[in-house]
TORPA-4810 file (N, C-alpha, C, O; in nm, 3 decimals):
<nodes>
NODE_1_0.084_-0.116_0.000_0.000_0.000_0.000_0.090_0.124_0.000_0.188_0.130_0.073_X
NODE_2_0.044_0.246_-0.105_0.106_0.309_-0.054_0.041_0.453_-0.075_-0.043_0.481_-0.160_X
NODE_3_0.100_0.544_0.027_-0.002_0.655_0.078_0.061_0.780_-0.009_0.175_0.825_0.001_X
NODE_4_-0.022_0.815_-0.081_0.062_0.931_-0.198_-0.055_1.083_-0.133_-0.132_1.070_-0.038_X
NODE_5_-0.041_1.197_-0.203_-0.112_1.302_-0.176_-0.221_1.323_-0.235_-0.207_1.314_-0.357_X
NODE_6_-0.350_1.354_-0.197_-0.478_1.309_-0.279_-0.489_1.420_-0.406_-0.424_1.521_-0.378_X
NODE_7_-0.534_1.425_-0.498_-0.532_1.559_-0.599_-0.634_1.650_-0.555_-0.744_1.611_-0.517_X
NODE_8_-0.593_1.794_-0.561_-0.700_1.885_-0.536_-0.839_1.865_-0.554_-0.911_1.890_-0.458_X
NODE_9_-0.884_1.830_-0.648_-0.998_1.770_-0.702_-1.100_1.676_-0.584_-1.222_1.683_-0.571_X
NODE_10_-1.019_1.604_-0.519_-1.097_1.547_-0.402_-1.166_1.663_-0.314_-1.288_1.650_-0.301_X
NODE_11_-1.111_1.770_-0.254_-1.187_1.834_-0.200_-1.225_1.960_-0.294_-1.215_2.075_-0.251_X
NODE_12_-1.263_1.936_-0.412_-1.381_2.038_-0.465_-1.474_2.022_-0.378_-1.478_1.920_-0.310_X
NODE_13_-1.580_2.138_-0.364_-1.738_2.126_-0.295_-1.766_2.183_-0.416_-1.699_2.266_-0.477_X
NODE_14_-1.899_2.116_-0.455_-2.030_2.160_-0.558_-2.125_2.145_-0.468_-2.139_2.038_-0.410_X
NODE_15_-2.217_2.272_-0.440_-2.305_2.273_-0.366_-2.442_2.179_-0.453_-2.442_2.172_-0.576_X
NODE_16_-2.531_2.125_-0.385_-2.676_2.137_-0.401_-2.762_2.193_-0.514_-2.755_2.314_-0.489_X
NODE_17_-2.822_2.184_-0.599_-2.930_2.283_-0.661_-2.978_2.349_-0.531_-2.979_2.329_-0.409_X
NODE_18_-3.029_2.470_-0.658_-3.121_2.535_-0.523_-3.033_2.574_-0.372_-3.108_2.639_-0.300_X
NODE_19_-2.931_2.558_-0.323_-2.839_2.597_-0.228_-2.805_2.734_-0.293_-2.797_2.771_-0.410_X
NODE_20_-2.784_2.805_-0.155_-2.687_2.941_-0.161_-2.593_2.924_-0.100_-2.602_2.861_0.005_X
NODE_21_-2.489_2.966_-0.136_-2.345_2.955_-0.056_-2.276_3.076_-0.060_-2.243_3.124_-0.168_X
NODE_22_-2.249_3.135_0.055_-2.179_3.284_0.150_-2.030_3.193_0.119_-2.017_3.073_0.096_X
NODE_23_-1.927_3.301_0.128_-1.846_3.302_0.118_-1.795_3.386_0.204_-1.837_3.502_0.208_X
NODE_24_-1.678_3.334_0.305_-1.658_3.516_0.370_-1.518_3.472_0.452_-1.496_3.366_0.511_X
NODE_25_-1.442_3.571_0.439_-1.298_3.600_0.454_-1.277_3.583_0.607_-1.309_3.680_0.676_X
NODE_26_-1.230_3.476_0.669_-1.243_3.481_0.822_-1.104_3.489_0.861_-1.088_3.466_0.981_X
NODE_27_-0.981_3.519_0.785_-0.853_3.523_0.837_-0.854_3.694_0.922_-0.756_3.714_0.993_X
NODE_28_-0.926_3.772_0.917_-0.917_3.893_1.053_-0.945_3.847_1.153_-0.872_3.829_1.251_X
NODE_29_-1.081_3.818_1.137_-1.158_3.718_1.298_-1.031_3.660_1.329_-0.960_3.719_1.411_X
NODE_30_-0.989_3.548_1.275_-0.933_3.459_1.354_-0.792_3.500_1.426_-0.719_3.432_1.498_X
NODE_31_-0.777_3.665_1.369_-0.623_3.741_1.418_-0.705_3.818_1.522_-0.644_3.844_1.626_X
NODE_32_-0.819_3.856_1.513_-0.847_3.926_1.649_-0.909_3.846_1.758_-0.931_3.873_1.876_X
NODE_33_-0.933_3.735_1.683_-0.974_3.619_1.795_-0.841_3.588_1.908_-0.848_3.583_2.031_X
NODE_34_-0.729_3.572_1.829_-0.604_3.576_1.907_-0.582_3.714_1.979_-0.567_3.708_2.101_X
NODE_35_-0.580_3.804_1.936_-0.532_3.933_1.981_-0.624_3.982_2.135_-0.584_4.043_2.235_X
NODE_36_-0.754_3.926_2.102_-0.883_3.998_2.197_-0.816_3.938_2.333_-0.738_3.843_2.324_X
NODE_37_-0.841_3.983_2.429_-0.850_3.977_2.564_-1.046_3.866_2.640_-1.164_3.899_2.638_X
NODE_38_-1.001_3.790_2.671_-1.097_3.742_2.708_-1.216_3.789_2.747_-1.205_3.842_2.858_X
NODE_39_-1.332_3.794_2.702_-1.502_3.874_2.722_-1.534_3.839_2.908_-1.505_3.750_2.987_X
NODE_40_-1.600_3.954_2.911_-1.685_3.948_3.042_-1.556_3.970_3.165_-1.586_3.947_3.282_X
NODE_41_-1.453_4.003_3.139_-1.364_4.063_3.235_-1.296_3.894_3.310_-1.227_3.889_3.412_X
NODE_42_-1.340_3.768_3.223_-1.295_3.610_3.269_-1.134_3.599_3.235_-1.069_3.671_3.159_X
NODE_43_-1.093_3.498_3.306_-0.962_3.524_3.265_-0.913_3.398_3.167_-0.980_3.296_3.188_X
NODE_44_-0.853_3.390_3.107_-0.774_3.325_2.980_-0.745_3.200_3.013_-0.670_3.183_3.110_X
NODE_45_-0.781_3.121_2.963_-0.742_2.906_2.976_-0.620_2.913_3.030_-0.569_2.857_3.127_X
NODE_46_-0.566_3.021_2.924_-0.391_2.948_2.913_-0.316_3.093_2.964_-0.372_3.199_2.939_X
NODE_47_-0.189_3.089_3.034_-0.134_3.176_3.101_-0.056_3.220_2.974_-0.064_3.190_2.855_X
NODE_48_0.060_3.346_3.085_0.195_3.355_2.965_0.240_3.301_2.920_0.258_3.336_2.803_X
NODE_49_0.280_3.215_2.946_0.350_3.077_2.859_0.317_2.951_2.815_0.371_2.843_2.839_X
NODE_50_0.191_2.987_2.729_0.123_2.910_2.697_0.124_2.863_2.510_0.050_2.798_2.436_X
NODE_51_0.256_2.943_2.495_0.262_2.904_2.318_0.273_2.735_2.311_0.347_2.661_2.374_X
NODE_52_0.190_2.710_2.230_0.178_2.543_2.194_0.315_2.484_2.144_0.380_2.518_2.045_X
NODE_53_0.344_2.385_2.240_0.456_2.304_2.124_0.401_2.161_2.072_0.335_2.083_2.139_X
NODE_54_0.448_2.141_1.921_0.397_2.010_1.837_0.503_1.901_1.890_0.614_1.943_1.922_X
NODE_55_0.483_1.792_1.900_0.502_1.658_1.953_0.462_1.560_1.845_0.348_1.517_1.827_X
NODE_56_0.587_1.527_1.765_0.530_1.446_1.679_0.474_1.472_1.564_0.430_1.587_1.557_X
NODE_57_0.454_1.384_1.442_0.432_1.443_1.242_0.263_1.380_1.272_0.215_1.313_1.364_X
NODE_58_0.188_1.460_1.108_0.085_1.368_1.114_0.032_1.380_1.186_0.038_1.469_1.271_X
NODE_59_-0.066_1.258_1.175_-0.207_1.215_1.260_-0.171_1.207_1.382_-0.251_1.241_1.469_X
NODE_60_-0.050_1.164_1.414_0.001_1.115_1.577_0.038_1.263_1.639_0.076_1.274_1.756_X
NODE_61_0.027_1.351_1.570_0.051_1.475_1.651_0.028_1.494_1.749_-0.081_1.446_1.779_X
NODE_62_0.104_1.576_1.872_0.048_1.636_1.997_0.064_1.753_2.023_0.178_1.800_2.018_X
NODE_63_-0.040_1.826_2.056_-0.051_1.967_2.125_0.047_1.950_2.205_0.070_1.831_2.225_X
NODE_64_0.146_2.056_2.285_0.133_2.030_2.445_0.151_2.192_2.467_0.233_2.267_2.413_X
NODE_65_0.047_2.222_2.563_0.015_2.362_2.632_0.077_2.353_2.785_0.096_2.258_2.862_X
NODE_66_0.096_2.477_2.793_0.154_2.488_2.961_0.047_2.612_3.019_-0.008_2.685_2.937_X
NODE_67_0.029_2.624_3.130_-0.062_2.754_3.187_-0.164_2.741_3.160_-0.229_2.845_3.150_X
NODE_68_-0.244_2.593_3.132_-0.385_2.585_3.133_-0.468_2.588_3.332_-0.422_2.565_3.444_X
NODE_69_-0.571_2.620_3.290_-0.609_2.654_3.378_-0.758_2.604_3.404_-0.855_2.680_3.409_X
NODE_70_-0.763_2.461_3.421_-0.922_2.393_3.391_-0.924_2.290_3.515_-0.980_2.183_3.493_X
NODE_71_-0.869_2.311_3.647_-0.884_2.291_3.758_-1.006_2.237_3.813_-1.045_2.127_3.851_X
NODE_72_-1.062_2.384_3.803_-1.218_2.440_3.828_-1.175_2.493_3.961_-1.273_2.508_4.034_X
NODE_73_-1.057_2.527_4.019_-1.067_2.572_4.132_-1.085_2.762_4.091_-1.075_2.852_4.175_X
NODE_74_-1.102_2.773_4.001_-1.107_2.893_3.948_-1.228_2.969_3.999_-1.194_3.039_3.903_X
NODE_75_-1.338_3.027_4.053_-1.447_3.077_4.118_-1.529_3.136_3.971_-1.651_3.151_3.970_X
NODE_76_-1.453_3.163_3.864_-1.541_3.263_3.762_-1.605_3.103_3.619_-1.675_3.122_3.520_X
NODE_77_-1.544_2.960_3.670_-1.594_2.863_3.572_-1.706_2.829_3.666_-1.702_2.813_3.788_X
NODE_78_-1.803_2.823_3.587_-1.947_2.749_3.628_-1.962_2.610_3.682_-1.870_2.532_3.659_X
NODE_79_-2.035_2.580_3.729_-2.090_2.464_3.772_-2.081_2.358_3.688_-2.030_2.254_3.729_X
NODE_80_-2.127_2.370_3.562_-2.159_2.277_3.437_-1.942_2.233_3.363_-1.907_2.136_3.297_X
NODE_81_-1.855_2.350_3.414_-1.706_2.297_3.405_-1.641_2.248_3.504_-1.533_2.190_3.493_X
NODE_82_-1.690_2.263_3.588_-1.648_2.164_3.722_-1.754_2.031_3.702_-1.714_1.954_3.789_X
NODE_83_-1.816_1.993_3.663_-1.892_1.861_3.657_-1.816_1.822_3.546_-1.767_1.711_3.566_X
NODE_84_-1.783_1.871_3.430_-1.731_1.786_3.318_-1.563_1.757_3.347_-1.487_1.685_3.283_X
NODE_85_-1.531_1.850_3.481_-1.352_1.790_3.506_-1.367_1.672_3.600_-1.282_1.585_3.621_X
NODE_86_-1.489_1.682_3.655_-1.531_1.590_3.788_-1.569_1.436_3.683_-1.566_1.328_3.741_X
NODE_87_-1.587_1.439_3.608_-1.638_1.316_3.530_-1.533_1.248_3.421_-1.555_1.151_3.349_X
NODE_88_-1.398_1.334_3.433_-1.306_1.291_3.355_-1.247_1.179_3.428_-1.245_1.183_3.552_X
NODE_89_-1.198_1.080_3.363_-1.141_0.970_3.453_-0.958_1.044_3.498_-0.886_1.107_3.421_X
NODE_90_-0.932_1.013_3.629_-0.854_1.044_3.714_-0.711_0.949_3.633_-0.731_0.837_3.585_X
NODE_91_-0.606_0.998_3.631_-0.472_0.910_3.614_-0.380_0.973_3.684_-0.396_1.067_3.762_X
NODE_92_-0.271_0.913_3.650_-0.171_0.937_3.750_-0.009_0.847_3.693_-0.004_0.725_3.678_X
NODE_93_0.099_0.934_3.672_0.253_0.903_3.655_0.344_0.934_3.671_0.355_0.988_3.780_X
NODE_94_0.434_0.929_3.613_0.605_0.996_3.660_0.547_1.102_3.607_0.620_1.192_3.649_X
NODE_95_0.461_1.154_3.540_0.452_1.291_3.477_0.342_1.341_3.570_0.272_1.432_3.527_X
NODE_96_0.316_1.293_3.694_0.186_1.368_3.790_0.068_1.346_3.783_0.037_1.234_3.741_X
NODE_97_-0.004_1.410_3.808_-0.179_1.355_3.846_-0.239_1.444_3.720_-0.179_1.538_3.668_X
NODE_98_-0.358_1.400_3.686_-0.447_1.485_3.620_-0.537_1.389_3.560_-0.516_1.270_3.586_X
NODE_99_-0.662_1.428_3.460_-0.757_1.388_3.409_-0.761_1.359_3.252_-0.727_1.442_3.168_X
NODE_100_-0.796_1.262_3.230_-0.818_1.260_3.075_-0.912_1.240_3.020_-0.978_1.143_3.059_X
NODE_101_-0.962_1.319_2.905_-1.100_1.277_2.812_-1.014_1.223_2.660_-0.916_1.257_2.595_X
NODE_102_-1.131_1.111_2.655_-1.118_0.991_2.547_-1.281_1.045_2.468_-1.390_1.054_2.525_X
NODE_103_-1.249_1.075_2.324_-1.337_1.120_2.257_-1.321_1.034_2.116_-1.206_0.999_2.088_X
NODE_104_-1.434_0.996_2.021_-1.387_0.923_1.897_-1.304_1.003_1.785_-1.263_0.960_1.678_X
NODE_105_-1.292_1.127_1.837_-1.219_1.216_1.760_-1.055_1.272_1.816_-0.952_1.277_1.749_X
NODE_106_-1.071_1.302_1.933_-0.971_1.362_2.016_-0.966_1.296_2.175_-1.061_1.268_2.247_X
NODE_107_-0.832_1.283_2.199_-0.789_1.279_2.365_-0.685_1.403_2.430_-0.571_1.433_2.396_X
NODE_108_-0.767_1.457_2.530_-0.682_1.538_2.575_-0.639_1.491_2.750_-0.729_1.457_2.826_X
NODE_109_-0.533_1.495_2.782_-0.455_1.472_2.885_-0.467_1.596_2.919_-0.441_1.666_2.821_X
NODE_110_-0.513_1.706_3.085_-0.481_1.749_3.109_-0.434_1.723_3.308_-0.511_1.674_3.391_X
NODE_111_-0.302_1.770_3.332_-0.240_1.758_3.409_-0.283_1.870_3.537_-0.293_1.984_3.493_X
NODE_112_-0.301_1.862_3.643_-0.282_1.915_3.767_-0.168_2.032_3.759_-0.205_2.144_3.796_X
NODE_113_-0.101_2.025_3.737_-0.004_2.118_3.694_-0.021_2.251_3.593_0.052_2.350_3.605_X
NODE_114_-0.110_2.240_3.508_-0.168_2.310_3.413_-0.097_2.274_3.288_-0.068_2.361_3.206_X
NODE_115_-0.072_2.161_3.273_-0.003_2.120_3.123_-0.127_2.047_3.061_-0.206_1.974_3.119_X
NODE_116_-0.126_2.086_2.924_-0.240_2.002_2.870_-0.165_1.905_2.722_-0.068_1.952_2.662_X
NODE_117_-0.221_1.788_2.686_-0.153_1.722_2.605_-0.293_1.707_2.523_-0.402_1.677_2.571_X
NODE_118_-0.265_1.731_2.412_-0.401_1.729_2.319_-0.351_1.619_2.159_-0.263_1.656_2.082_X
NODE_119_-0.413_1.519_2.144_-0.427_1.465_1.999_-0.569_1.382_1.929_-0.683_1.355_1.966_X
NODE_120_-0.507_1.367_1.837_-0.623_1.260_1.743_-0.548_1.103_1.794_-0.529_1.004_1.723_X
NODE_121_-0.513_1.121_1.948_-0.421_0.961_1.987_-0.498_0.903_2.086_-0.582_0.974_2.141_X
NODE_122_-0.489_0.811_2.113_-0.479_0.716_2.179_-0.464_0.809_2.313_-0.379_0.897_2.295_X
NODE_123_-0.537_0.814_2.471_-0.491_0.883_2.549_-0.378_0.802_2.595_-0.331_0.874_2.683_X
NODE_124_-0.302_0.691_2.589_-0.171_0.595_2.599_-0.036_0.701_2.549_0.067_0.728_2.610_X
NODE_125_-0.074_0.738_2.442_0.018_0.798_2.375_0.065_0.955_2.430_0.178_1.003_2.420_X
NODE_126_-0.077_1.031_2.502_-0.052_1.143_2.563_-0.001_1.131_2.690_0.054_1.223_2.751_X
NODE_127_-0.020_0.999_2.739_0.070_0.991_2.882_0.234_0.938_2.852_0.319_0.935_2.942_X
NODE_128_0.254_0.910_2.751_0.374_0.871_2.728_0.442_1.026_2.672_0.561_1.053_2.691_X
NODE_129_0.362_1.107_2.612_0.437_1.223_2.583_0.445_1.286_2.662_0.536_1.366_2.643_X
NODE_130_0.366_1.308_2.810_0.427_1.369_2.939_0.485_1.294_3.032_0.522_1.337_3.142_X
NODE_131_0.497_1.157_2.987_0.595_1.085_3.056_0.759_1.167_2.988_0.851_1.219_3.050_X
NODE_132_0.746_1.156_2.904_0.898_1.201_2.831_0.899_1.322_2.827_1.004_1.360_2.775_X
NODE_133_0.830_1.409_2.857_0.830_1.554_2.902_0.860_1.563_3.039_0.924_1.662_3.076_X
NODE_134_0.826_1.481_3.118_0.893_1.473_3.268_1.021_1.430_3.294_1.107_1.489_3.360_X
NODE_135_1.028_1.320_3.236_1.184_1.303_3.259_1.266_1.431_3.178_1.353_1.498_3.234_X
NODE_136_1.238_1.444_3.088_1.321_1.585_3.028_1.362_1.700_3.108_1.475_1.748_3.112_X
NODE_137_1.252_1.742_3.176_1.266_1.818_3.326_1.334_1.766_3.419_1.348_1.846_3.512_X
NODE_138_1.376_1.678_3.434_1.349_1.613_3.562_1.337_1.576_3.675_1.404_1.588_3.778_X
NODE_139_1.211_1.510_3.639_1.033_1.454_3.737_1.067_1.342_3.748_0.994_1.260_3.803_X
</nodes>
């Protein structure tokens, strides 16, 4: 088998008869989406040092964030984000304590510490990438 690059042509869209289709330029949004300061005076997921580093090519990719902030010991997250950290299953390694969600799309590892490990993996694979992020420090 072998895995070549698909031709543009695969992702043409031809809409529908009868469909209307908007078109609209969202590369500002998504620079002032970065730039804005968090609404309602709440404060930001992710701290100062929270630039993402990639872990890995491909599908096996990993986020890893530092200065997340999804505790819930926070007083300004609601009720309804403290039940969904409360329902994450609990783990625990050389890389520390924290919670992980297993989704058919995404697993995110996030750590007690405020490190978060995000992929399209296996949550196995996100504890092994803060396993080797701990010893790198070393935890």
């Amino acid at each position: 088998m072998t895995f070549t690059k698909p031709p543009a042509s695969v992702f043409t869209f031809t809409a529908p008869p009868n469909t209307k289709v908007t078109t609209k330029d969202l590369s500002q949004a998504e620079q002032d989406a970065h730039a804005a300061p968090p609404a309602n005076g709440q404060k930001s997921l992710l701290g100062k040092d929270s630039e993402p580093t990639v872990i890995g090519k491909g599908w096996t990719s990993i986020v890893r964030l530092t200065g997340v902030d999804l505790t819930g010991s926070d007083a300004t997250k609601g009720p309804s984000a403290q039940a969904l950290l409360r329902s994450l299953t609990p783990v625990s390694g050389s890389y520390g304590t924290g919670r992980v969600l297993k989704t058919s799309l995404v697993s995110v590892l996030l750590l007690d510490d405020g490190t978060a490990y995000v992929g399209a993996v296996r949550p196995a694979m996100l504890e092994e990438a803060a396993t080797t992020a701990a010893a790198a420090n070393g935890k």
